[in-house]
C-alpha positions as a printed NumPy array, in Angstrom:
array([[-204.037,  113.897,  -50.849],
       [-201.075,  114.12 ,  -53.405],
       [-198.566,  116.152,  -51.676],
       [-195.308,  117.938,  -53.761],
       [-192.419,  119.075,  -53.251],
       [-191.674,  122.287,  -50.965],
       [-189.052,  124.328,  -52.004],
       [-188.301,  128.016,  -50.567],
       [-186.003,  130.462,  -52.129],
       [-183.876,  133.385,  -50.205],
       [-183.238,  136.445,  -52.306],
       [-181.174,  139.005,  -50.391],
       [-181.318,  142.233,  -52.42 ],
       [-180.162,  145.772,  -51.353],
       [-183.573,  146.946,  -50.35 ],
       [-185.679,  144.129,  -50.025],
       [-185.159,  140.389,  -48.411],
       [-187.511,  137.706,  -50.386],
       [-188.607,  134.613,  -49.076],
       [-190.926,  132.883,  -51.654],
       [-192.438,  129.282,  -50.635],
       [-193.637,  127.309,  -53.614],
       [-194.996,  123.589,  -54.075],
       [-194.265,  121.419,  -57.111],
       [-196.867,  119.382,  -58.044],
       [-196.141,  117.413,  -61.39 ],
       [-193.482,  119.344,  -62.537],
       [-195.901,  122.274,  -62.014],
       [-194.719,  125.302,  -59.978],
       [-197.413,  126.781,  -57.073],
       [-196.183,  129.628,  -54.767],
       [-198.085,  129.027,  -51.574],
       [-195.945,  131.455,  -49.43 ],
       [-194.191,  135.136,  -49.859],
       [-191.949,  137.208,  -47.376],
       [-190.724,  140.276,  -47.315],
       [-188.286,  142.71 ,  -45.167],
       [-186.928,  145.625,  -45.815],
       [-182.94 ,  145.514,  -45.967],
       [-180.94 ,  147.469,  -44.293],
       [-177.659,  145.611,  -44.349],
       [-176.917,  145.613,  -47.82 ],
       [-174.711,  148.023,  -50.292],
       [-175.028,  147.759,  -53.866],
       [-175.713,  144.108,  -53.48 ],
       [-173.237,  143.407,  -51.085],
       [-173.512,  142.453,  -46.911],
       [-172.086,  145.596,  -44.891],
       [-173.841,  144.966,  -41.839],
       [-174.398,  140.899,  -41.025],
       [-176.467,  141.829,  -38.074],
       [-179.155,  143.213,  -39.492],
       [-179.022,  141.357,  -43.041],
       [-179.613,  138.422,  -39.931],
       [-182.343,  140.569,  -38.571],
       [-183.844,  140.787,  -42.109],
       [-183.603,  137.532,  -43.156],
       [-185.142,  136.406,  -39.825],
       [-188.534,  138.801,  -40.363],
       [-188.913,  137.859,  -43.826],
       [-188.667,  134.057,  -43.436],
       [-191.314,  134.387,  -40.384],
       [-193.892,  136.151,  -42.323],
       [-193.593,  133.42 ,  -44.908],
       [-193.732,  130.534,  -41.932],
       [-197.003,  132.751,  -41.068],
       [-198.934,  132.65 ,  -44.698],
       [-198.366,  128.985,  -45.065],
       [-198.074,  127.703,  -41.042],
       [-195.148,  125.988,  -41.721],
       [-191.391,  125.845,  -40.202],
       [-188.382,  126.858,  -42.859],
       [-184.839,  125.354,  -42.037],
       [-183.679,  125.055,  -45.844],
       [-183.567,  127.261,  -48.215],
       [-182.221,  128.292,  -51.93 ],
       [-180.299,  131.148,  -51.905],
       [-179.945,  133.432,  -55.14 ],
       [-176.193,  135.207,  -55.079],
       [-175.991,  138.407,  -57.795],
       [-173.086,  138.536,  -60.395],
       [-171.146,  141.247,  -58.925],
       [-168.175,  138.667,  -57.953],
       [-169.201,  135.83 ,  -60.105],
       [-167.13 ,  134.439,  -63.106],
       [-168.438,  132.035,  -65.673],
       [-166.024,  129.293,  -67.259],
       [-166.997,  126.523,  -70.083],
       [-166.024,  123.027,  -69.058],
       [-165.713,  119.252,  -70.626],
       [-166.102,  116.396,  -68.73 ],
       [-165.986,  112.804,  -69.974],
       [-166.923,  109.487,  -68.442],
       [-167.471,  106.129,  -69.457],
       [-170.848,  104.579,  -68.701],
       [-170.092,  102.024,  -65.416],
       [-173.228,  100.017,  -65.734],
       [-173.293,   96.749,  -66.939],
       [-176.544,   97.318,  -69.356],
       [-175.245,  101.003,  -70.696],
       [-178.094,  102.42 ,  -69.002],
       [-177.247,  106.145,  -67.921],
       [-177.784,  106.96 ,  -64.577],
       [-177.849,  109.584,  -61.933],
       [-174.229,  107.927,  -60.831],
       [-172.574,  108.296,  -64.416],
       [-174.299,  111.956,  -64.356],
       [-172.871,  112.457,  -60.942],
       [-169.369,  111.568,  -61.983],
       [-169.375,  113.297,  -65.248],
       [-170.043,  117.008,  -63.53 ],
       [-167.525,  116.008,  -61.328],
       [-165.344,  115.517,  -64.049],
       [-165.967,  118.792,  -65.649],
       [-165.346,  120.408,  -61.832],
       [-161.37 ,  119.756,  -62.721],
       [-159.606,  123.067,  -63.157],
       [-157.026,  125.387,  -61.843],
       [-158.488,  128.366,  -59.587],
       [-156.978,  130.985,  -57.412],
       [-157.082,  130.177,  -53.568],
       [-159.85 ,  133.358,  -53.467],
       [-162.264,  131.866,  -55.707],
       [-164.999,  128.788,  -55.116],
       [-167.132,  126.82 ,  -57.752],
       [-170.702,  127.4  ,  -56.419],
       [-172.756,  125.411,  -59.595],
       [-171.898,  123.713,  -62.828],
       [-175.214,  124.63 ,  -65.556],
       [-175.311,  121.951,  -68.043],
       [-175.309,  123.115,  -71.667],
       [-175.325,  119.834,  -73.374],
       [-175.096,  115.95 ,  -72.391],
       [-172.962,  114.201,  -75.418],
       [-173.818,  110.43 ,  -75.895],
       [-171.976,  108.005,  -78.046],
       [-171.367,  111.581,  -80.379],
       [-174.868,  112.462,  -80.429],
       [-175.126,  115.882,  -78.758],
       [-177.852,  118.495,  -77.679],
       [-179.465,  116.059,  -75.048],
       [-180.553,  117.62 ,  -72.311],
       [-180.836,  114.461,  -69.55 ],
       [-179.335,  111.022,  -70.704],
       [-180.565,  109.323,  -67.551],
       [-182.125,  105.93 ,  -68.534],
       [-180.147,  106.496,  -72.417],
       [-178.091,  103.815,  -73.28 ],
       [-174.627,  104.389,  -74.574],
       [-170.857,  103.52 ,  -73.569],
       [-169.601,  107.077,  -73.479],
       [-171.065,  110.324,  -71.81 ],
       [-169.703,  113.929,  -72.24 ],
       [-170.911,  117.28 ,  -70.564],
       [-170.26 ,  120.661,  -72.082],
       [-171.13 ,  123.069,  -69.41 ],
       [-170.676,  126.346,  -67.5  ],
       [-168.818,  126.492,  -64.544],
       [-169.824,  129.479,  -62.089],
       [-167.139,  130.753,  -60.015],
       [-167.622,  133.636,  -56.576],
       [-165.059,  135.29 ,  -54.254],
       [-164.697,  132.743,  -50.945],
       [-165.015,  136.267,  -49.044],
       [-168.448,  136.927,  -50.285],
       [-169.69 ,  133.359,  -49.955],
       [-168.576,  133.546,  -46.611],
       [-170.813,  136.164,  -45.377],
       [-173.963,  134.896,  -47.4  ],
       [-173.457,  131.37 ,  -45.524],
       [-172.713,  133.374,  -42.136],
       [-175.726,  135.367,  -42.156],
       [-177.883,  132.6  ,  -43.63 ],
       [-176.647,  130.578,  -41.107],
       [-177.084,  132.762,  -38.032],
       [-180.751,  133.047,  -39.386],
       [-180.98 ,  129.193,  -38.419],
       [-181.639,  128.275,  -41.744],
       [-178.95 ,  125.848,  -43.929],
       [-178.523,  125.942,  -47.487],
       [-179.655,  123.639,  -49.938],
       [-178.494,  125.089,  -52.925],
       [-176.899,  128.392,  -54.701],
       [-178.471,  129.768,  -57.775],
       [-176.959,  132.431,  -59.782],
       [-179.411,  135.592,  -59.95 ],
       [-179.471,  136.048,  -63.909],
       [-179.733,  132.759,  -64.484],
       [-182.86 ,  132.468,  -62.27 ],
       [-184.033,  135.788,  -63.625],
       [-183.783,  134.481,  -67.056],
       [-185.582,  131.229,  -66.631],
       [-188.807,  132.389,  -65.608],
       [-188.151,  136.123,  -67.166],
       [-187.342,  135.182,  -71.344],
       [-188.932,  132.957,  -73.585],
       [-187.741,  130.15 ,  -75.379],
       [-186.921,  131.772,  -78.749],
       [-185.1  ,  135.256,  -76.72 ],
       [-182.919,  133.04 ,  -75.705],
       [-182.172,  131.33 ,  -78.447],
       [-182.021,  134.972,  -80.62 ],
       [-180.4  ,  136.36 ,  -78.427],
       [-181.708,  138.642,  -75.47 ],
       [-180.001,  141.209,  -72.705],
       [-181.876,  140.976,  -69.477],
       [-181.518,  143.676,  -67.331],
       [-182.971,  143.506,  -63.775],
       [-182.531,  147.114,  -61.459],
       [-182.737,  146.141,  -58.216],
       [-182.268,  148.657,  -55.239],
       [-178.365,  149.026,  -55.103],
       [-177.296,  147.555,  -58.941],
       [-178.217,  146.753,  -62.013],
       [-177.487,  143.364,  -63.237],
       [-177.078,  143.307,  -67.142],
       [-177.008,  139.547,  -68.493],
       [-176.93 ,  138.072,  -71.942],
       [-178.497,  135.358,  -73.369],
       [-177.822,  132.925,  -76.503],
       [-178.374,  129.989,  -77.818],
       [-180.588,  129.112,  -74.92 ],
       [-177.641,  129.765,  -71.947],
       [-176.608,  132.162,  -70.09 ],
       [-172.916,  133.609,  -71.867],
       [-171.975,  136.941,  -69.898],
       [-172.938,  139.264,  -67.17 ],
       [-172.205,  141.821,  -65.113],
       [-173.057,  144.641,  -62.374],
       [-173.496,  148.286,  -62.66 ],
       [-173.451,  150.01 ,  -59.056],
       [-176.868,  152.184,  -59.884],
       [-180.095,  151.148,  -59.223],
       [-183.54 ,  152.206,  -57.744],
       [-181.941,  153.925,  -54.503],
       [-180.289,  156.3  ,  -56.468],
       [-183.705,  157.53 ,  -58.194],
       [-184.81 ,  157.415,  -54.204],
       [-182.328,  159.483,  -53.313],
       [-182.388,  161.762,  -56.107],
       [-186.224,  162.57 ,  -55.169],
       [-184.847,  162.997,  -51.874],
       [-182.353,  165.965,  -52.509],
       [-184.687,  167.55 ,  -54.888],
       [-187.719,  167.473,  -52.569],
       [-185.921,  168.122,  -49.159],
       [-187.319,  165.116,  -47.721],
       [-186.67 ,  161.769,  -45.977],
       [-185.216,  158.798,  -48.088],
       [-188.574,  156.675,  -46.69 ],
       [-190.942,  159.155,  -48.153],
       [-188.905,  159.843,  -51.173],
       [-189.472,  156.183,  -51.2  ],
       [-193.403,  156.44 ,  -51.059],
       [-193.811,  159.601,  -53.538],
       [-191.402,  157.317,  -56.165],
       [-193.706,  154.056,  -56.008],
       [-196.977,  156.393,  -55.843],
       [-196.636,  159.007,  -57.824],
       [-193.573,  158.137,  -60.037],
       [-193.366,  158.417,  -63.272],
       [-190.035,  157.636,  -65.869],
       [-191.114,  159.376,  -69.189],
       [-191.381,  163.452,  -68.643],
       [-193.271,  163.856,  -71.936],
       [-196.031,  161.999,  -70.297],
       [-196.136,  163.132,  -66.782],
       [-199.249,  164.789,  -65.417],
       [-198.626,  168.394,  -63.533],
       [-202.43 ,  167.849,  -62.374],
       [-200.62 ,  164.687,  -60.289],
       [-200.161,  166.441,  -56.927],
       [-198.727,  165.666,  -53.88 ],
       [-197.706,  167.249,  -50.635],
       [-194.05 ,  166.119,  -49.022],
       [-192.562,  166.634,  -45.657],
       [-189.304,  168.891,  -45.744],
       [-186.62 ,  167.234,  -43.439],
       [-185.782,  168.929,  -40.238],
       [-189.288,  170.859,  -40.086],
       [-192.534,  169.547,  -40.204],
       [-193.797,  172.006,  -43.3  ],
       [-194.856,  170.419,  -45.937],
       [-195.007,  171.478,  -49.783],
       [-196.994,  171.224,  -52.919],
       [-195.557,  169.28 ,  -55.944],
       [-196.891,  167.629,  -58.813],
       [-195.383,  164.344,  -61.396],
       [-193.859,  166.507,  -63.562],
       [-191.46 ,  167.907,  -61.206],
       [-190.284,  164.19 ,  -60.064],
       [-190.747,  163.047,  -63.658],
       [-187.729,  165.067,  -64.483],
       [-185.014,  163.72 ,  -61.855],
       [-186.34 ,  159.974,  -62.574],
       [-186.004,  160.251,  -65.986],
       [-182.81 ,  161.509,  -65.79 ],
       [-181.53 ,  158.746,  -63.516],
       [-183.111,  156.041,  -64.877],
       [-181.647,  157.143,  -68.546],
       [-178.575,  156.865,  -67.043],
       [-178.279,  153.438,  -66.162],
       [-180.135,  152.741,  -69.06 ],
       [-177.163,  154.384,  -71.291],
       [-174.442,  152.295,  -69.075],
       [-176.328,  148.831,  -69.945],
       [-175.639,  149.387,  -73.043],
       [-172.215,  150.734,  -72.857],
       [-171.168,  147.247,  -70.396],
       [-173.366,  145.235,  -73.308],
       [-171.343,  146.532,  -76.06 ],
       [-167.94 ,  146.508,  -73.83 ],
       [-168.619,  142.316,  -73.753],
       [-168.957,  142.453,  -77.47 ],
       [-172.617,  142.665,  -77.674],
       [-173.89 ,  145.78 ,  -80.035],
       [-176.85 ,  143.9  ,  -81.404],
       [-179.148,  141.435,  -79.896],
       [-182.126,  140.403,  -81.947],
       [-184.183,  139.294,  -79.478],
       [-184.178,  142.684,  -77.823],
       [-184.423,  144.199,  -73.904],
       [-185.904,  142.225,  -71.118],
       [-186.652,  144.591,  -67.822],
       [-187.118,  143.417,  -64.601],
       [-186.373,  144.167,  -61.102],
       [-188.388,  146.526,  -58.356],
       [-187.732,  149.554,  -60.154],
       [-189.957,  148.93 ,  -62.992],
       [-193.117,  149.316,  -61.394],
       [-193.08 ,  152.564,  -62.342],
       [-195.057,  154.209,  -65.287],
       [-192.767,  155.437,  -68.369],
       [-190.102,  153.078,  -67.6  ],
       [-191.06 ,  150.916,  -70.852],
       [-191.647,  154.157,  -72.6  ],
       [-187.743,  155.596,  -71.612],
       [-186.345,  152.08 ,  -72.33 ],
       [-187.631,  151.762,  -76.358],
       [-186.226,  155.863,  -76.782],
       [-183.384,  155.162,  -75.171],
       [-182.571,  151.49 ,  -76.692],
       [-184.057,  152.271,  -80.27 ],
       [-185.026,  148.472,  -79.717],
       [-188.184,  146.11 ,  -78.808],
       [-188.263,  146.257,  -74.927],
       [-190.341,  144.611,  -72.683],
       [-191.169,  144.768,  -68.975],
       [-190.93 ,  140.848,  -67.176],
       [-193.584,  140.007,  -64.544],
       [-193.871,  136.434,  -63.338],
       [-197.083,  134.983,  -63.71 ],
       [-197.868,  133.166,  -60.445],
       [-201.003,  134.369,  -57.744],
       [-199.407,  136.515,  -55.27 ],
       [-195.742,  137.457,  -56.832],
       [-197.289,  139.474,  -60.018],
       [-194.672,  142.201,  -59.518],
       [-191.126,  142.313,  -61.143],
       [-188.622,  142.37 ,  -57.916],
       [-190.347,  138.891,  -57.314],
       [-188.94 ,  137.382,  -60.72 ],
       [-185.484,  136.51 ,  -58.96 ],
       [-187.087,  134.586,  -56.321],
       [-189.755,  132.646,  -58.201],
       [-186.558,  131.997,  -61.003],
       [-184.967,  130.487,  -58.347],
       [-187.757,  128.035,  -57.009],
       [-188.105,  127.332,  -61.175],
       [-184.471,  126.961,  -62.315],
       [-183.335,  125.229,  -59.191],
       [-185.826,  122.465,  -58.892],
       [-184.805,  121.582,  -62.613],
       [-181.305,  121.584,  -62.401],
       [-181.659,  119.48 ,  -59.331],
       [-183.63 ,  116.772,  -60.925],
       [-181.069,  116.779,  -63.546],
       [-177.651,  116.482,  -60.993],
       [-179.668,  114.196,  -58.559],
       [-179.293,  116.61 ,  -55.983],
       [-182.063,  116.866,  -52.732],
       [-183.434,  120.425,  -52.19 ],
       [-187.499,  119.635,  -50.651],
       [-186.979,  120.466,  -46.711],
       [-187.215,  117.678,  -44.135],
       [-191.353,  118.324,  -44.285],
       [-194.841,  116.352,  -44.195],
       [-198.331,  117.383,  -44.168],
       [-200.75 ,  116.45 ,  -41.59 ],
       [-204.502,  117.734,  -42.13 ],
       [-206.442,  119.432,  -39.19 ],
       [-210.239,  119.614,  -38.907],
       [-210.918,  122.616,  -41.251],
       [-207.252,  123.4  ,  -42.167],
       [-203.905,  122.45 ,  -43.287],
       [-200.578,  122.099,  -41.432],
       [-197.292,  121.696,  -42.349],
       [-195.178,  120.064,  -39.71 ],
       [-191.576,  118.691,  -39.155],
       [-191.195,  115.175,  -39.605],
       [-189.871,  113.742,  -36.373],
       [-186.74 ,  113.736,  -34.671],
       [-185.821,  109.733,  -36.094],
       [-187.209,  110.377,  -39.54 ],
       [-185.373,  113.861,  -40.196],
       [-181.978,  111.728,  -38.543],
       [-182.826,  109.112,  -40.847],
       [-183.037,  111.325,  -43.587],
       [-180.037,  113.249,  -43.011],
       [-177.42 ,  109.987,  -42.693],
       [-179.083,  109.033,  -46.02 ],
       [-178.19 ,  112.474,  -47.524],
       [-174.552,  111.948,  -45.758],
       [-174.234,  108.762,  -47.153],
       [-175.327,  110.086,  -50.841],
       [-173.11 ,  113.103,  -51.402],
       [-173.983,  113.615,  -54.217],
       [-173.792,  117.348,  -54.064],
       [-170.26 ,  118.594,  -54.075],
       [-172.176,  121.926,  -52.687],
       [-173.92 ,  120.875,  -50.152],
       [-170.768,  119.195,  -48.913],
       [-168.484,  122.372,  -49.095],
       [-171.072,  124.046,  -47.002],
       [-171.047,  121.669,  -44.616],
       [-167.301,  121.608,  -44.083],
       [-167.218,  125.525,  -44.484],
       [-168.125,  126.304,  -41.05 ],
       [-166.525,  122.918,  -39.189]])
């Protein structure tokens, strides 16, 4: 049986803790695995309570381990923009081997190269993105492994977070008993699986609401070139329905998912449902329209601020349009609201995999996508320490044992190729 590669990503959003498990077979993304926990340690996309962002992470990566009867140690976390800062960089190597051939130790050295700058003692380099290998003066190549040539260039991005915030990602993944293989910008992710070729090439904002924030990224000329956070997202519209109704946050919750709807012009006042008023246990009569009118309200809102951070970077036009994504677009009328409100095309992104065919699983699958591909590219090991062993009737995943995994890890020691993977190591020594 031809077995792939197992990859599993860890998105920690404000309301919701992802764990998606997929399987690359040729290149070919399958997700075989999804878990989910509600979050209750999280603020606008930011840890405020590591004990239960623990607790979280811990029930969503065992309902994953459950769906696929496997055991997760490693994962790929996704980090949002809120403290993130993007740099370009130039790095430039000469080709070592005696034959000019490229390979993945001239690629190795030449991010490293581009790595060299000044930053302030609060800051950390989590990734370097690629935009363009350089060889011999012929640019736009994409991976010059096996290339011959005498000189190699990079022109890349260099992605930058507060050491504060890292800190208490690692902590919590790492009181979870899971280590991490990787870091992957959210927008990034969100864009890979989220905008086509050409949007990104035009020209595209993407603009995922999650639960606490909105992240509002822009796209050109294939790479990502700004982003940034707004502090509004779907809890708001939550709590909005809250106040209005009189009711708890968790069936504010409910009614929004169920019954919500983001356009008031076409809401349905024959859409009726009964909710609980807090403190009693009366209940009361009220139909879409009357919710209609606080969502759309909200949601217009943070709609209005996109564009007012897109056109404080310098972006007042983008050709290729709106991208949505994020839990909050579930709804009905959101695409509706977005093309009155951005007088542009808009679109709602879903990723198109079995099982994660809802738009606050983009980020996650994004992750499994963009990070498997920028691994192959920097040479760097993200599978988990896994093999398959087949049971009358049924598939199991299993550890490899104890001498294998120690054989594996003194030959990932011995590597370092990841300057990552090494700082997280060290980080907690």
């Amino acid at each position: 049986m031809n077995n792939g590669e197992v990859l599993i990503s860890l998105d920690i959003g404000t309301s919701e803790i992802k764990v998606i498990i997929g399987e690359v077979l040729e290149d070919s993304l399958n997700i075989i695995g999804v878990g989910t926990a509600k979050s209750k340690g999280m603020k606008k996309g930011a840890i405020v309570d590591i004990d239960q962002t623990v607790h979280a992470i811990k029930t969503a990566v065992e309902q994953a381990e459950h769906m696929v009867d496997m055991t997760i140690d490693r994962v790929i976390v996704a980090v949002n923009g809120n403290h993130v800062q993007l740099h370009s960089c130039h790095g430039v190597v000469a080709v070592q081997s005696e034959d000019r051939e490229i390979t993945d130790e001239d690629i190795t050295r030449v991010l490293d190269g581009a790595q060299v700058m000044s930053l302030p003692p609060e800051r950390e380099i989590i990734d370097v993105i690629p935009r363009q290998f350089i060889v011999d003066g012929l640019d736009e190549i994409t991976d010059p492994r096996g290339m011959i040539g005498v000189r190699l260039e990079l022109e890349g991005t260099i992605i930058t977070c507060s050491k504060t915030v890292l800190h208490n990602i690692l902590k919590c993944v790492e009181r979870a008993n899971l280590t991490i293989t990787d870091i992957c910008l959210q927008p990034i992710a969100a864009g890979s699986i989220a905008l086509s070729n050409d949007e990104r090439n035009l020209g595209v904002a993407l603009i995922d609401i999650g639960g606490g924030c909105t992240t509002v990224s822009v796209f050109n000329n294939d790479h990502l070139i700004a982003t940034s956070v707004i502090p509004l997202g779907g809890d708001n519209i939550t709590k909005d329905i809250s106040i209005g109704l009189r009711t708890s946050t968790e069936e504010a919750e409910e009614i929004k998912l169920q019954y919500g709807h983001a356009y008031y012009e076409y809401a349905r006042e024959d859409e009726t449902f009964e909710a609980t008023i807090i403190g009693s246990n009366q209940k009361e009569l009220y139909n879409q329209l009357q919710i209609s009118d606080m969502i759309e309200a909200r949601l217009e809102e943070i709609f209005m601020l996109s564009v007012k951070e897109l056109r404080r970077m310098g972006f007042d036009e983008l050709r290729g349009g709106y991208v949505l994504t994020g839990g909050s677009m579930k709804m009905q009328g959101v695409l509706e609201l977005a093309q009155v409100v951005f007088q542009a095309n808009a679109r709602i992104a879903i990723p198109d995999y079995i099982g994660v065919r809802e738009p606050q699983f983009t980020v996650g699958v994004g992750t499994l996508q963009f990070a498997y591909r920028n691994a192959k590219i920097q040479g760097k090991d993200l599978a988990p320490a896994m093999i398959v062993s087949e049971t009358p009737g049924k598939q199991k995943r299993v550890k490899k044992p104890k001498q294998q995994q120690q054989q594996q890890q003194s030959n990932d020691e011995e590597s370092k190729q990841s300057k990552v993977a090494n700082f997280f190591k060290s980080f907690f020594e």
